[in-house]
Every structure is written in C-alpha cells, then in structure tokens.
C-alpha positions, 0 to 999 in steps of 0.5 A, spaced: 879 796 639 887 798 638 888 793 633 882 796 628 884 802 630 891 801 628 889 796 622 883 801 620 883 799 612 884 791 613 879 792 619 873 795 614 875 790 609 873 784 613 867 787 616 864 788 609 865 782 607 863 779 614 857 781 613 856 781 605 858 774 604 855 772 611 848 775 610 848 771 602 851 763 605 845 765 610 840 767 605 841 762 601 845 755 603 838 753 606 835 752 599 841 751 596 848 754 593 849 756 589 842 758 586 838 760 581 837 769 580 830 768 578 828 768 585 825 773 587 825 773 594 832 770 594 835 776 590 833 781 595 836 778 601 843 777 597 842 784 594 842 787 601 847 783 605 851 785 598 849 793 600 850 792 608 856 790 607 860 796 606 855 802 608 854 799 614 862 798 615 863 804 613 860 808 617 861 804 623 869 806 622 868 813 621 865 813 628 869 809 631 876 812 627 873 818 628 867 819 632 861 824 631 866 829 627 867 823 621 861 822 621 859 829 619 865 830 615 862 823 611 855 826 610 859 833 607 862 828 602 856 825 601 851 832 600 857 834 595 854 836 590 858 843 587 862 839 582 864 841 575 860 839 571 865 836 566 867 831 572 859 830 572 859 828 565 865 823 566 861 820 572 855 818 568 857 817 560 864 813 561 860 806 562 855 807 557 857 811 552 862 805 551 857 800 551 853 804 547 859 804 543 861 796 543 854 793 543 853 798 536 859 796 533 858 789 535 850 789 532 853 790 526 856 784 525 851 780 529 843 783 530 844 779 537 848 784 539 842 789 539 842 793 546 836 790 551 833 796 552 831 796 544 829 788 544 826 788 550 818 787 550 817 791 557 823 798 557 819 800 563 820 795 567 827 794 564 829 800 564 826 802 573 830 795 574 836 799 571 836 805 574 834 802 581 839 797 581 844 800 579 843 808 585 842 802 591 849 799 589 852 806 588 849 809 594 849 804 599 856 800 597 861 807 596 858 810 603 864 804 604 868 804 598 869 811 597 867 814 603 872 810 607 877 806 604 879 810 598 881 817 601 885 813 607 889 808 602 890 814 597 894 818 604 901 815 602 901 812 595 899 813 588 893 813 585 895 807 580 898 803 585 892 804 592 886 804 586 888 797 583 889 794 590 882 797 592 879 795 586 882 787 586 878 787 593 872 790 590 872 785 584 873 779 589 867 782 594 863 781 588 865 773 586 861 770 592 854 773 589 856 772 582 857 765 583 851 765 586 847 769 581 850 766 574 852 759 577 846 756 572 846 760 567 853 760 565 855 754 567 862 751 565 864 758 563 863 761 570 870 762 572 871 766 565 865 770 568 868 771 573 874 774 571 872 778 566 866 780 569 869 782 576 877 783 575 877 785 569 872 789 568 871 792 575 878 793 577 880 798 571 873 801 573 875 804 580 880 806 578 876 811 574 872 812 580 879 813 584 881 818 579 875 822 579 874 822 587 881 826 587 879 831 582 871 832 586 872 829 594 864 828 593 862 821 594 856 823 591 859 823 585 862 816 586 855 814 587 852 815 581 858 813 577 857 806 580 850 806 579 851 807 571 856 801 572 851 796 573 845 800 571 847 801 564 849 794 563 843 792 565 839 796 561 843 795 554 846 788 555 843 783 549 838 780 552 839 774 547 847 773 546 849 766 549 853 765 555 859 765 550 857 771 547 856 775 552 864 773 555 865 776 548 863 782 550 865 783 556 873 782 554 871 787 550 869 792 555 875 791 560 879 792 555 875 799 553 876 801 561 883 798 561 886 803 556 882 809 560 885 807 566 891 806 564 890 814 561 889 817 566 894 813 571 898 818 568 895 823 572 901 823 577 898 827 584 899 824 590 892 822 592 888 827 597 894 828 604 888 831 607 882 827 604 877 822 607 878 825 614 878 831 619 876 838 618 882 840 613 879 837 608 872 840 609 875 847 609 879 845 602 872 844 600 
C-alpha cells in the first residue's frame, strides 16, 4: 500500500490497463484474436472492459489517496457544470467542426469522402450509436483520465509536457482493442492505423482537453469533450472510403488537431497547484 500510495499515477495506469486489457483477452482470445467488430456480443464485452478500466481505477485511487474526501471532491468535478459557455463551445465543436471541415473539403474532390450521417441509409440508428457511443466513453473513461491522473500529473509541470505524456499513454490503452476491432478490416495497413488513429490523432487531443480542464476544473466538461471525439467520427466518417482512404483522413485529422495543440501550448500556466485533489480546489471553485 505504500507503494501506490507513493506511485499514485503509475499505480492507476497499471489498473486501468489491467483491467481493460485483461477483461477484452479474456472476452475475446477463447473465439479468437484478434477478432471481427461485427460481433455484437463480443463488442460489448470489449466496450466495457475498455470503460471499467479507468472509471473504476479512478475511483478506487481517489478513495484510497483520499478516502471519503476525494471522492466527494471527485463528484464536485464531476457535477460542474458553471463553466463559461465559450469553453462549452470549445468542448463540443473542436472534433466535429474540423471533420465536418475535412470531409467537406475532401468530397470536393472525391463523392467518397461525403460524411455517413448523409450517405447512410439508417441516420436514426447511426446517429444513436454515435451519441451513445461516444457519452459512455466520455463518461466512463474521464472519471480516470481527467478525474484523477490529469490534475496530479499537472502539480509540477507544464501542461505541454504532462498532457503529451498522458495522451501517448492514452493512445497505447487504446491499441489493444483497436488491433482487435480493425485487424480484419484494415489488414496490412493496420500498424498505419494504429498510429494514426491512436498516436497521432489522440495525443494532440488530450492535450486540447488538457488545456480546457485547467481553464474549467470540471470533469464534465471533459466528458462531453471525449465524447464528440468518438462520436463525431462515427457520425460523419465516410462510410464507403477504403481502408487507404480512410488513413488519408486520418493524417489529415492529426495534423488539424497538431497545429491547435501546438497553439494553445503557448498558454504557459503551470497547471492547477491546487487541482484534482482536496478542499482547496473546491473552495477556488
């Protein structure tokens, strides 16, 4: 115990991917891994472990880091909800106004490219799967993310530095279930895939959503900022595009969200001395 307690962050990255990656090998290795996303059954065990892993490492850090007082403190930043509205906005229009954007722009030179919500012969249920998706990602995996690693990575160092970190660690979390998920749709082009789906694209991400939990301390905020991620994807990604034009994308997309990381990197503060822990933040709140 007084080793996680002395190694809290390395402590709840090793739960999280404990779990995540321990509950999808054993969900899917007995019919075979990797496997095919399609199944149904299959896909909701791997959606889940990948949710448990973080919401339940989080939590159970905070209590014992903390106790009863951080888990309270961790539902205040979890209930925030009084946040400008401008950081709202940043939230929930950063991922899909530049894939709106992107796909616009590339279906001016390719029909392919037309965003799935508009070629799609079932918007309903694409458009539930999306929202649906995309809030039990957000909710479940920042309860970790944000609600406990981000704010005490930030205690010593910048937020260029401690977001990137965290955001490599956040794109490797997510290999495992994407080698299982795109294996038999991506084929030879699956370690492109990965990295441009998970390195490339995630880490500049969360550093976005690093910067805008310093500027908010709400966690709710970062949920719903994760849940555009995944959820806009699903909802304007082309449906018909190749597995080589969909990486087309992709590269795109990174470099969209590389060029906004490296922006607001200039915001310089040293990130939340008082955050993600203890009374004082929720009285600065």
């Amino acid at each position: 115990m007084s080793g996680i307690r002395r190694y809290p962050i390395v402590a709840y990255f090793v739960l999280a991917f404990v779990i995540s990656w321990g509950g999808i090998l054993l969900a899917t290795v007995p019919s075979g891994f990797p496997g095919d996303k399609e199944d149904a059954g299959l896909f909701v065990l791997v959606f889940a472990s990948m949710a448990a892993g973080p919401s339940i490492a989080g939590i159970v850090m905070t209590a014992v880091m903390e106790g009863r007082t951080g888990l309270r403190e961790l539902l205040a930043r979890v209930t925030r909800w009084r946040v400008p509205l401008r950081w709202y906005a940043v939230a929930l229009l950063t991922a899909p106004v530049l894939l709106a954007v992107i796909f616009g722009l590339l279906s001016l030179v390719s029909p392919v490219f037309t965003p799935g919500i508009l070629t799609t012969a079932d918007r309903v249920g694409l458009l539930l799967y999306a929202c649906v998706g995309g809030l039990a990602a957000g909710v479940f995996e920042e309860i970790g993310w944000t609600g406990f690693a981000t704010p005490r990575m930030l205690r010593r160092t910048s937020l260029l530095l401690r977001s990137l970190t965290l955001g490599l660690i956040w794109s490797v979390w997510h290999m495992l279930p994407d080698v299982w998920g795109s294996t038999a749709v991506f084929g030879s082009l699956l370690v492109p895939r990965m990295l441009l789906w998970t390195v490339a694209m995630m880490t500049p991400y969360r550093l976005l959503m690093t910067w805008v939990y310093t500027h908010t301390r709400s966690v709710l905020v970062a949920m719903l900022m994760h849940a555009v991620f995944p959820g806009g994807q699903a909802l304007l990604a082309p449906v018909a595009a190749s597995p080589a034009q969909h990486l087309l994308w992709y590269a795109i997309f990174a470099a969209a969200l590389w060029a906004l990381a490296l922006i607001v990197a200039r915001d310089r503060r040293k990130a939340l001395p008082d955050a993600g822990s203890g009374i004082a933040e929720e009285r600065a709140a």
